[in-house]
ZADREN-629685 format. One record per residue (C-alpha): residue number from 1; residue in one letter; z, x, y. Coordinates in steps of 0.05 Angstrom, whole numbers, plus 32768, in hexadecimal, padded with zeros to 4 digits. Example, Ala and Ser with C-alpha at 12.3 -4.5 7.8 and 13.67 -1.06 7.14 Angstrom:
<1 'a' <809C 80F6 7FA6>>
<2 's' <808F 8111 7FEB>>
***
This chain:
<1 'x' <8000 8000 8000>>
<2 'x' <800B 8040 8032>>
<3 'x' <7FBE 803E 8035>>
<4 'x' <7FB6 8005 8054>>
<5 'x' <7F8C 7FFE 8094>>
<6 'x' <7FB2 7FE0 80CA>>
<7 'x' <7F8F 7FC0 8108>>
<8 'x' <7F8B 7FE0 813A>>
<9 'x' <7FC7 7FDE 816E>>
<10 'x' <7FBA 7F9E 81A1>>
<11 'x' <7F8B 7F7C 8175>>
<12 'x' <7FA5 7F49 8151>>
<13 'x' <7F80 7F1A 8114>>
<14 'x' <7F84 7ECD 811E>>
<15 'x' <7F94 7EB7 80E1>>
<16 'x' <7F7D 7E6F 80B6>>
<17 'x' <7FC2 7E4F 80C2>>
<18 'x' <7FBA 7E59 8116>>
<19 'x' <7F6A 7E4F 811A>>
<20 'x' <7F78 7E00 8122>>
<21 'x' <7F9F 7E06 8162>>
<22 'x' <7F61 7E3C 8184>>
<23 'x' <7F31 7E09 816A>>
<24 'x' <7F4E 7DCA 8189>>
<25 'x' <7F5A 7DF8 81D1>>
<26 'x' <7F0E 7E10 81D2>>
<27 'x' <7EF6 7DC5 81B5>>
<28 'x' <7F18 7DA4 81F2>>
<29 'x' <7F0C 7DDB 8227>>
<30 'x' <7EBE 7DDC 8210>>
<31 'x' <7EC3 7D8C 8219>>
<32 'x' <7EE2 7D94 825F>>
<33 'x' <7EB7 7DC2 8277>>
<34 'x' <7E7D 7DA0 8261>>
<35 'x' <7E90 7D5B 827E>>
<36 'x' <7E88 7D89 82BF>>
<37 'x' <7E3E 7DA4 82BB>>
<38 'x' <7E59 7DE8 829F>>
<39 'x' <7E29 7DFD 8264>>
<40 'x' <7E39 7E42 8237>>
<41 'x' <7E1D 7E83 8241>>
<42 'x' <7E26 7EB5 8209>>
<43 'x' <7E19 7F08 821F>>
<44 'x' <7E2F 7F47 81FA>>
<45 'x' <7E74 7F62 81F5>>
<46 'x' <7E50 7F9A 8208>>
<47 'x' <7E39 7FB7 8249>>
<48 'x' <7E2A 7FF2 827F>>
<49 'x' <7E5F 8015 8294>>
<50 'x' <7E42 8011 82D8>>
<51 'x' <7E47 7FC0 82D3>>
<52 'x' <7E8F 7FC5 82DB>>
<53 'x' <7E99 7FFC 8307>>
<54 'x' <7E71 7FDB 833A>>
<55 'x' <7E8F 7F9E 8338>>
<56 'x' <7ED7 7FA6 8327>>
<57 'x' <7EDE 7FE2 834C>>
<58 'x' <7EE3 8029 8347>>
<59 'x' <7F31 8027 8357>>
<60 'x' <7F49 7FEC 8330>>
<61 'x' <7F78 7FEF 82F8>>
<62 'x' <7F46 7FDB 82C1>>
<63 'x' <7F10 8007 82D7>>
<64 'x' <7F3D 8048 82E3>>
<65 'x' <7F68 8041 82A0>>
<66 'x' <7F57 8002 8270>>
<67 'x' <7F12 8007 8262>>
<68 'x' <7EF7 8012 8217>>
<69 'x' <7EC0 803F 822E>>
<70 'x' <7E9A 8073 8201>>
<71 'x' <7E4C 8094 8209>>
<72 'x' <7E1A 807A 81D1>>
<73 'x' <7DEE 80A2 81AF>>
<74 'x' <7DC1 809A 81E6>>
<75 'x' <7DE7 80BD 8214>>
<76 'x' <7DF8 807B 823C>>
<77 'x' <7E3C 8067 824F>>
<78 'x' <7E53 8020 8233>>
<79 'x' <7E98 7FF7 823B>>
<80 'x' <7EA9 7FC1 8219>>
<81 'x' <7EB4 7F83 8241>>
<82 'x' <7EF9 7F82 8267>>
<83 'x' <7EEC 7F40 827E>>
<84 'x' <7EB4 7F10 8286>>
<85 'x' <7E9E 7F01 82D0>>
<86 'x' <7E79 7F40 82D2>>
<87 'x' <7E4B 7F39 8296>>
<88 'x' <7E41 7EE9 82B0>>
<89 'x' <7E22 7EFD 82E8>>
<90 'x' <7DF4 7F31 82C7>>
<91 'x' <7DDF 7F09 8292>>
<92 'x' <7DCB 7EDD 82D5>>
<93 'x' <7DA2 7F17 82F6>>
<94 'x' <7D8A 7F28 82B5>>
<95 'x' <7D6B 7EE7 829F>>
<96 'x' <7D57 7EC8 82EB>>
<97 'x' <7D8E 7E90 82E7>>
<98 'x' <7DAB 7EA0 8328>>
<99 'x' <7D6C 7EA7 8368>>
<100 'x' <7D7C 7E66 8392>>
<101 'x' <7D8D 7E3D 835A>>
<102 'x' <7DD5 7E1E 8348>>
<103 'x' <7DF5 7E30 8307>>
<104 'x' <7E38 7E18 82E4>>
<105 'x' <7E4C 7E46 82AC>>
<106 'x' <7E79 7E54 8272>>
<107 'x' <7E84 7E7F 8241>>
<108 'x' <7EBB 7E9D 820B>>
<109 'x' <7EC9 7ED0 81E2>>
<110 'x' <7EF4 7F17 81D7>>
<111 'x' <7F0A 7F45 8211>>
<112 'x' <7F22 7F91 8210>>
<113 'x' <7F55 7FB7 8236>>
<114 'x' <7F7A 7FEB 821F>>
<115 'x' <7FBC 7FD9 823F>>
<116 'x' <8003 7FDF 8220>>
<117 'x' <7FFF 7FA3 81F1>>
<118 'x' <8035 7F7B 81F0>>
<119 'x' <8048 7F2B 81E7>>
<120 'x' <8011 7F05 8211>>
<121 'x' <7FDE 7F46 8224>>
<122 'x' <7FC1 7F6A 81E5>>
<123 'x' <7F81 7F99 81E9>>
<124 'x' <7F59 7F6C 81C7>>
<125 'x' <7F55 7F1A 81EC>>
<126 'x' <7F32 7EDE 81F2>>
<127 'x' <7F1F 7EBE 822E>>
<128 'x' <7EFB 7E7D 824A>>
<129 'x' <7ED4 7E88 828D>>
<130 'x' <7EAF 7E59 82B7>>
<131 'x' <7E81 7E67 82F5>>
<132 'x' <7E5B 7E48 8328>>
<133 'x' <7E1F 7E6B 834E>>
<134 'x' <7E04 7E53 838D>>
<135 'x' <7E37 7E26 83AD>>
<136 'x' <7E59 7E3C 83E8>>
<137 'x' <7E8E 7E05 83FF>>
<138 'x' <7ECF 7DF9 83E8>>
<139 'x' <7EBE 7DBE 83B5>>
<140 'x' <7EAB 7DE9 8388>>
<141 'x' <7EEA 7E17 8390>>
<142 'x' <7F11 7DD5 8387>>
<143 'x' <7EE6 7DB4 8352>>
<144 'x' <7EFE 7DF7 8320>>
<145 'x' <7F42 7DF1 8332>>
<146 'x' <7F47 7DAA 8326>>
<147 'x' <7F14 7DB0 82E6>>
<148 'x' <7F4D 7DDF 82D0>>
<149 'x' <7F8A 7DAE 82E0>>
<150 'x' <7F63 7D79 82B3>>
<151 'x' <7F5D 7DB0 827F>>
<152 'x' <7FA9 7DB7 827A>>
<153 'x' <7FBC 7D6F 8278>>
<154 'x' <7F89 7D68 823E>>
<155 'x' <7FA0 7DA1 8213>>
<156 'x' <7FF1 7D85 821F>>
<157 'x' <8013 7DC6 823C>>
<158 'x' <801D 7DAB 828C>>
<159 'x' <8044 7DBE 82B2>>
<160 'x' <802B 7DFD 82CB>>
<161 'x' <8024 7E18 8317>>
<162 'x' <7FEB 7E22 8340>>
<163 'x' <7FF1 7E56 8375>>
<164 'x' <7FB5 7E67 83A9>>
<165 'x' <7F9F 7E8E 83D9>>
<166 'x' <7F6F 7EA3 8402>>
<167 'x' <7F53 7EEA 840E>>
<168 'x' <7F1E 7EE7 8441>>
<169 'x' <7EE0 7F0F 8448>>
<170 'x' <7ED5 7F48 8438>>
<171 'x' <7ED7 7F5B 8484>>
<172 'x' <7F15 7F40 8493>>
<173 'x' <7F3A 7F5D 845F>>
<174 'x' <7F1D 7FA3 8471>>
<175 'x' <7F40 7F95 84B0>>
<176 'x' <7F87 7F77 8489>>
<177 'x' <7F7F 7FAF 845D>>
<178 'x' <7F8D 7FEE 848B>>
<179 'x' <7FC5 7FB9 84B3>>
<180 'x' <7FE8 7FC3 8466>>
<181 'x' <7FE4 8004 8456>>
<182 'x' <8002 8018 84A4>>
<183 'x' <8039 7FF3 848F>>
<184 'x' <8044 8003 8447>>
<185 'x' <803A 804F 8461>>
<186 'x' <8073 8043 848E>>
<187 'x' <809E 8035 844C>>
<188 'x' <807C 805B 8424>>
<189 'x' <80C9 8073 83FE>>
<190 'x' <80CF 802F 83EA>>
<191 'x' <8091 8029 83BF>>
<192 'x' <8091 8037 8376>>
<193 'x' <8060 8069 835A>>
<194 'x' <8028 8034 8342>>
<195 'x' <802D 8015 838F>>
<196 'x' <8022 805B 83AA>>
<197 'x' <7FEB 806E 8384>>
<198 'x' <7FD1 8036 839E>>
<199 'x' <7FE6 802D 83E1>>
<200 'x' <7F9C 805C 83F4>>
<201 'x' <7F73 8040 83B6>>
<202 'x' <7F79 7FF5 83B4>>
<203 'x' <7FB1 7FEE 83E6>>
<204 'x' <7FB7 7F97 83DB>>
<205 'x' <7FCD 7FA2 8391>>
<206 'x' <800E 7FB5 83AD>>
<207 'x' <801A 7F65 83C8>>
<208 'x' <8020 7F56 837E>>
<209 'x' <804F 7F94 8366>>
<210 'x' <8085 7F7C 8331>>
<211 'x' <80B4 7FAE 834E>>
<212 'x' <80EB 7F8A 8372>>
<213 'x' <80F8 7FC4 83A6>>
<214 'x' <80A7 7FBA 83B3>>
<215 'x' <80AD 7F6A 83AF>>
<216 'x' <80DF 7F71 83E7>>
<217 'x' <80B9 7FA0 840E>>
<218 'x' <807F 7F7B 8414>>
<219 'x' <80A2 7F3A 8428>>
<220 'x' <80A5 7F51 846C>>
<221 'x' <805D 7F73 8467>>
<222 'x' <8019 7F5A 8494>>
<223 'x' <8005 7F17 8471>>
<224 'x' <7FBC 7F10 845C>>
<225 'x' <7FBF 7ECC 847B>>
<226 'x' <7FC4 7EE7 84C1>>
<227 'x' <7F83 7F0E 84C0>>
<228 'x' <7F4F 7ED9 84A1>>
<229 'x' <7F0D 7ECA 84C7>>
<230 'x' <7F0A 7E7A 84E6>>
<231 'x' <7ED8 7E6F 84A2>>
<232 'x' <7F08 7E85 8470>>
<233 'x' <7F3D 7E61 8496>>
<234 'x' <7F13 7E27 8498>>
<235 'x' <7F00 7E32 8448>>
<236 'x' <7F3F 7E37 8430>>
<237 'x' <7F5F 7DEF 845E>>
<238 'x' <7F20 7DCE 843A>>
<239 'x' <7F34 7DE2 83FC>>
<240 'x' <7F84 7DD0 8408>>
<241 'x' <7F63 7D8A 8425>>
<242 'x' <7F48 7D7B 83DF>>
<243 'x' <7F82 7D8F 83B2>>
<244 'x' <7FAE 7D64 83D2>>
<245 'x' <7F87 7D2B 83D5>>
<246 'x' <7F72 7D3E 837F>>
<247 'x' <7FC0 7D3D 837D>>
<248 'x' <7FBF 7D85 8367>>
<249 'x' <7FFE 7DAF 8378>>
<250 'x' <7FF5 7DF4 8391>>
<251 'x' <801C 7E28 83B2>>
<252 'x' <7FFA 7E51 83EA>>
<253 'x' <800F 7E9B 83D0>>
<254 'x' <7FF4 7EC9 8407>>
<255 'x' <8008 7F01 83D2>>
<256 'x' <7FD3 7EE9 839F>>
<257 'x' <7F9D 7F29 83B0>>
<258 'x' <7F83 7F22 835D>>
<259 'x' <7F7A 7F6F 8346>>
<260 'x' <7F22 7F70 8349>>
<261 'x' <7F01 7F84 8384>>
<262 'x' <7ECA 7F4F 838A>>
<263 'x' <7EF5 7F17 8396>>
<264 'x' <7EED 7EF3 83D9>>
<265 'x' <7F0D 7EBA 8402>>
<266 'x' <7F2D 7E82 83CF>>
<267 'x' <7F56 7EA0 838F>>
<268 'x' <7F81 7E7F 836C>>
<269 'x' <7FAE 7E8F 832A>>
<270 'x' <7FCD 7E56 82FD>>
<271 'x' <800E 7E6E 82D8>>
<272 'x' <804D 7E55 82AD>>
<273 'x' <8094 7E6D 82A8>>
<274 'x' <8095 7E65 825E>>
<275 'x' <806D 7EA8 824C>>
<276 'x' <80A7 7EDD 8261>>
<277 'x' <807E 7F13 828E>>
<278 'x' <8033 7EFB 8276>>
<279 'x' <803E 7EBC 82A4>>
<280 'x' <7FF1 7EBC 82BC>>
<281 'x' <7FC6 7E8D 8292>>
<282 'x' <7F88 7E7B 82BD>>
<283 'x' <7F73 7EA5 82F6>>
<284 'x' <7F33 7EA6 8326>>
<285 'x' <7F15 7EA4 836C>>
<286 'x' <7ED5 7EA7 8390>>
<287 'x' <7EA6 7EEA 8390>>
<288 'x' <7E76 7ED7 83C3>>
<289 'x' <7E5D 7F28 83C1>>
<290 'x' <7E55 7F3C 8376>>
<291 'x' <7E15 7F20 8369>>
<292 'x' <7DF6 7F4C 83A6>>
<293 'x' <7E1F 7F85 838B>>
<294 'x' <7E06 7F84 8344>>
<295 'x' <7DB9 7F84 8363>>
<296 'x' <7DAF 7F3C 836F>>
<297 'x' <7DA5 7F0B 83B6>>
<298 'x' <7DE5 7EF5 83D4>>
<299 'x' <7E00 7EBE 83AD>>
<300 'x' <7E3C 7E92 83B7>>
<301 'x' <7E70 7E99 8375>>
<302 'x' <7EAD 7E7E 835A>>
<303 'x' <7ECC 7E7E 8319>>
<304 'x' <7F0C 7E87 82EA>>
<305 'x' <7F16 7EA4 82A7>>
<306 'x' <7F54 7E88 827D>>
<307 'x' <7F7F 7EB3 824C>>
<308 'x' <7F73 7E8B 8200>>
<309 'x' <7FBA 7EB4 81E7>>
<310 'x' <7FE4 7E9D 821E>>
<311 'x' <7FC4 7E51 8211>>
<312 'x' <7FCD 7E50 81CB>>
<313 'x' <8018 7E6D 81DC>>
<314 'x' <801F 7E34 820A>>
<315 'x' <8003 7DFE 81DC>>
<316 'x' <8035 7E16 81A3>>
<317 'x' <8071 7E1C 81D8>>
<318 'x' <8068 7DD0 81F2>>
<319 'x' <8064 7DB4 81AC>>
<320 'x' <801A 7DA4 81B2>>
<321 'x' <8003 7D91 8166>>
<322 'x' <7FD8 7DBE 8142>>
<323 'x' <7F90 7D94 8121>>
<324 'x' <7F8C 7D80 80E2>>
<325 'x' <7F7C 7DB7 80B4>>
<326 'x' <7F89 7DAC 806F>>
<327 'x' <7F61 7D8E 803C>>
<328 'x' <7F56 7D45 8035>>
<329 'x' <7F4C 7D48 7FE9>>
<330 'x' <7F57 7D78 7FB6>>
<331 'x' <7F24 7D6D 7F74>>
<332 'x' <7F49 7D8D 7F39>>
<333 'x' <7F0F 7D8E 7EF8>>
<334 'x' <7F2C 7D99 7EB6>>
<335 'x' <7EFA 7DA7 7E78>>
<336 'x' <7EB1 7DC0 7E79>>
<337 'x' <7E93 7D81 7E86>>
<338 'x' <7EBF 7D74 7EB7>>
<339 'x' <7EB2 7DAD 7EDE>>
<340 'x' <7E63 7DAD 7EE1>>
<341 'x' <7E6D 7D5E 7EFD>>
<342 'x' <7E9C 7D6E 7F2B>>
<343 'x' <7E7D 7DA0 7F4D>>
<344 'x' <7E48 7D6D 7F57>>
<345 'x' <7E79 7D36 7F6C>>
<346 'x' <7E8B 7D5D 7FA0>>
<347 'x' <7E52 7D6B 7FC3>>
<348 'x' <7E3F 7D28 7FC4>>
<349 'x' <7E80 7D0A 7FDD>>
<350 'x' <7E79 7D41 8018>>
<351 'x' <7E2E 7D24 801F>>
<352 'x' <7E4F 7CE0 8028>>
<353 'x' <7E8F 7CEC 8052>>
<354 'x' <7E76 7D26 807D>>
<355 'x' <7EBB 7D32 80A2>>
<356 'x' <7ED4 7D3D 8056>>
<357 'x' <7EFF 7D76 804B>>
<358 'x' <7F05 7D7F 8001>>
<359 'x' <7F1A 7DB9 7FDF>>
<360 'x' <7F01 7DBE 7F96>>
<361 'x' <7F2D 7DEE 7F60>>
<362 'x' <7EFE 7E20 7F4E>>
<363 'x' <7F14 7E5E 7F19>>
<364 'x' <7F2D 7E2C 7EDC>>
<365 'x' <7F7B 7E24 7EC4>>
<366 'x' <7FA7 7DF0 7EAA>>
<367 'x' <7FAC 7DA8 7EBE>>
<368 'x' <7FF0 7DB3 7ED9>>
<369 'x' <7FDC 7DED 7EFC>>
<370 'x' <7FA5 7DD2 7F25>>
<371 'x' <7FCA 7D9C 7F39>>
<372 'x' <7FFD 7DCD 7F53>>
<373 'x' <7FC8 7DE4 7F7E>>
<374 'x' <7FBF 7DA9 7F92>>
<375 'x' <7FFB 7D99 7FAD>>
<376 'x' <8005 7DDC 7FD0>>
<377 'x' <7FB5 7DD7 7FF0>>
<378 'x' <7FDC 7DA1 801D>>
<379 'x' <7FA6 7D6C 8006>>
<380 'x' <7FB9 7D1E 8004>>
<381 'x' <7F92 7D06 7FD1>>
<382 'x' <7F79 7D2D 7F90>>
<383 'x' <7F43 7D1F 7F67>>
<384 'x' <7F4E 7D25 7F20>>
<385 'x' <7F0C 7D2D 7EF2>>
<386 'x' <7F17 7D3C 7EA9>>
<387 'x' <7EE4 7D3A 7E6C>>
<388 'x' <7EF8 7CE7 7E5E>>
<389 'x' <7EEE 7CDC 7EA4>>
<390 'x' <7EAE 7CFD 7EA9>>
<391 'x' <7E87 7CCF 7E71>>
<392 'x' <7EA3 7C9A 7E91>>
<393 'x' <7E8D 7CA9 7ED6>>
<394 'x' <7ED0 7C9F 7EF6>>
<395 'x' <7F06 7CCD 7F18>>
<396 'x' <7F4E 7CCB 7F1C>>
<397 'x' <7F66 7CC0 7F66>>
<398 'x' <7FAE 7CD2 7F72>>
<399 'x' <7FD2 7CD6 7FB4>>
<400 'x' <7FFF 7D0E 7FC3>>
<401 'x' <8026 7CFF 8009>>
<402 'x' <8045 7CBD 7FE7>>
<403 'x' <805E 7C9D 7FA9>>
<404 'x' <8018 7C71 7FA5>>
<405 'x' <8006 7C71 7F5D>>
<406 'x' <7FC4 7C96 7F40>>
<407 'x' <7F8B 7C6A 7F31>>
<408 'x' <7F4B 7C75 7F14>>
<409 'x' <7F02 7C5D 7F3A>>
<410 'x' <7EC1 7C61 7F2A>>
<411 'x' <7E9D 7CA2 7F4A>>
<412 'x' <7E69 7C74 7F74>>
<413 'x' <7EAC 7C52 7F94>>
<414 'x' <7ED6 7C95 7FAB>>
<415 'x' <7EB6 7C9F 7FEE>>
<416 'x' <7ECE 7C58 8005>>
<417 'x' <7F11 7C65 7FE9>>
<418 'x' <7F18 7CA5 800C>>
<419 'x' <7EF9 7C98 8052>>
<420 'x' <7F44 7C79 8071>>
<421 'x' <7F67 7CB9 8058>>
<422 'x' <7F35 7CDE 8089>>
<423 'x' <7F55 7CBF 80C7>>
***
């Protein structure tokens, strides 16, 4: 057993007995997102280095020290994908889906950062995105945060908080951005040694520091607020305006920067108390200049990508039920005969009840031992086909949630008799 191979540390398997739960969170976020004009993109896990240099940033966390990056045999620097917004939008340029046209998408599927993993962040996650291309005003800023209110109502784990934000242009915040570091410079002993290394590099990731001596300190700093152009100021009221009359609660957090460098003007984070430190489950904002950057015409953007880990997490924490997995019927065959008719019996009770889940004993054994395995497969009904019930045609059908007594019915009446037990 020492030679074993392990996974590797931060990425975990999903196993059979905790698939249900991810199914039922993607089935109803894939129905919510599509009642919204939002259809699915699919691009590789994949890309250029240079993709997410450029539009993360040079300085950022995940560029400078979380990035799986190696050089193919090509001699070309690759990374797999530390999160999704960046590969949306070239798959966009890529394909022509984003030149004066309007375009709601969504996609899914594995992220990589090599962080420290722990409960809530691993090296290996899943995340749900959605973006929309070419609309500038704030409906569209408020249509995704209220999309994602619905979201959590229908998967059964409200509350959680909404905080938002605004950061302004790019322009403004130039401006905000050397107001901060003056005064951060001035208390520059206070300042832990993440803050200070980047207090020159990416000076507004010090706003959401964990630190408490840095939490206080910036308390009293210059507020973001103060420096925003009359549009951004005029953005953001819009956007307040139609929360509150969706009946969405917020918080206006002027310490919400997010940690990537292409965000602009509205961001916004959702995020629970019932996760320990991992409290952020949904996070976004608009990125008015990324498509430019990455070699395309200036395009309005917005979008949000949600954590699947932390969801599932929540689901399980508020109780939220797990689908139906088990098998509806368990077919036990005992007897040659019996076994070349059953496996045809199956199939075509799965032809006639196509939501069937039926589980047939395959690899022989004793009577009383497949009916053991029946019982265990968590089935409610088995089927019971031996060589007498064969030349007659008919199968044994015996419950096994309650004390209902076994029967016997002819084969052609079985898929009447079973379709209420599929409910």
């Amino acid at each position: 057993m020492t030679n074993l191979i392990q996974p590797i540390r931060g990425m975990n398997d999903i196993l059979p007995d905790a698939i249900p739960r991810w199914q039922h969170l993607e089935a109803v976020t894939r129905e919510v997102l599509e009642a919204y004009g939002y259809r699915e993109v699919r691009f590789p896990v994949l890309e250029k280095t240079e993709l997410f240099a450029r539009s993360l940033g040079e300085v950022t966390d995940i560029v400078e020290k979380e990035m799986y990056t190696f050089v193919d045999r090509n001699g070309d620097s690759l990374t797999l994908r530390p999160e999704g917004t960046a590969g949306c939008v070239r798959a966009g340029l890529s394909n022509g889906l984003l030149h004066n046209q309007v375009q709601r998408l969504w996609y899914a599927g594995p992220m990589f950062r090599h962080e420290r993993p722990q409960k809530g962040r691993y090296r290996q996650f899943h995340q749900i995105g959605a973006e929309a291309y070419g609309l500038a005003g704030p409906d569209i800023d408020a249509e995704l945060i209220v999309m994602s209110a619905r979201l959590w109502k229908r998967l059964g784990i409200a509350p959680v908080t909404l905080q938002i934000n605004s950061l302004g242009t790019p322009e403004t915040r130039a401006g905000y951005r050397q107001k901060l570091v003056d005064y951060l410079t001035l208390h520059q002993d206070k300042l832990d040694e993440d803050s200070k290394r980047r207090l020159q590099s990416n000076p507004l990731r010090v706003l959401d520091s964990r630190d408490a001596n840095v939490q206080a300190l910036v308390r009293d700093a210059p507020s973001l607020a103060d420096y925003l152009d009359d549009e951004s100021r005029a953005h953001f009221g819009a956007l307040r305006g139609l929360l509150d009359a969706s009946g969405v609660t917020y918080a206006v957090n002027p310490r919400l920067v997010r940690g990537l460098d292409y965000y602009s003007r509205t961001v916004f984070e959702w995020s629970t108390n019932r996760l320990g430190a991992q409290d952020a489950v949904c996070s976004g904002g608009r990125y008015d200049g990324l498509v430019a950057q990455l070699g395309g015409r200036p395009t309005p953007a917005i979008g949000f990508a949600m954590g699947l880990e932390r969801l599932v997490s929540l689901m399980e924490e508020a109780g939220v039920p797990a689908p139906e997995s088990t098998p509806h019927v368990y077919l036990v065959r005992a007897g040659t005969a019996a076994e070349a008719a059953g496996f045809l019996l199956a199939e075509k009770l799965r032809d006639a009840l196509p939501r069937l889940r039926l589980v047939m004993d395959c690899g022989g054994g004793s009577f009383g031992n497949q009916l053991k395995r029946a019982d265990r497969s968590g089935a409610r009904i088995a089927l019971i086909l031996g060589e007498n019930e064969t030349k007659a045609q008919r199968v044994g059908f015996k419950p096994l949630r309650n004390s209902a007594e076994q029967v016997e019915l002819p084969w052609e009446e079985v898929p009447s008799r079973l379709a209420p037990w599929l409910n």
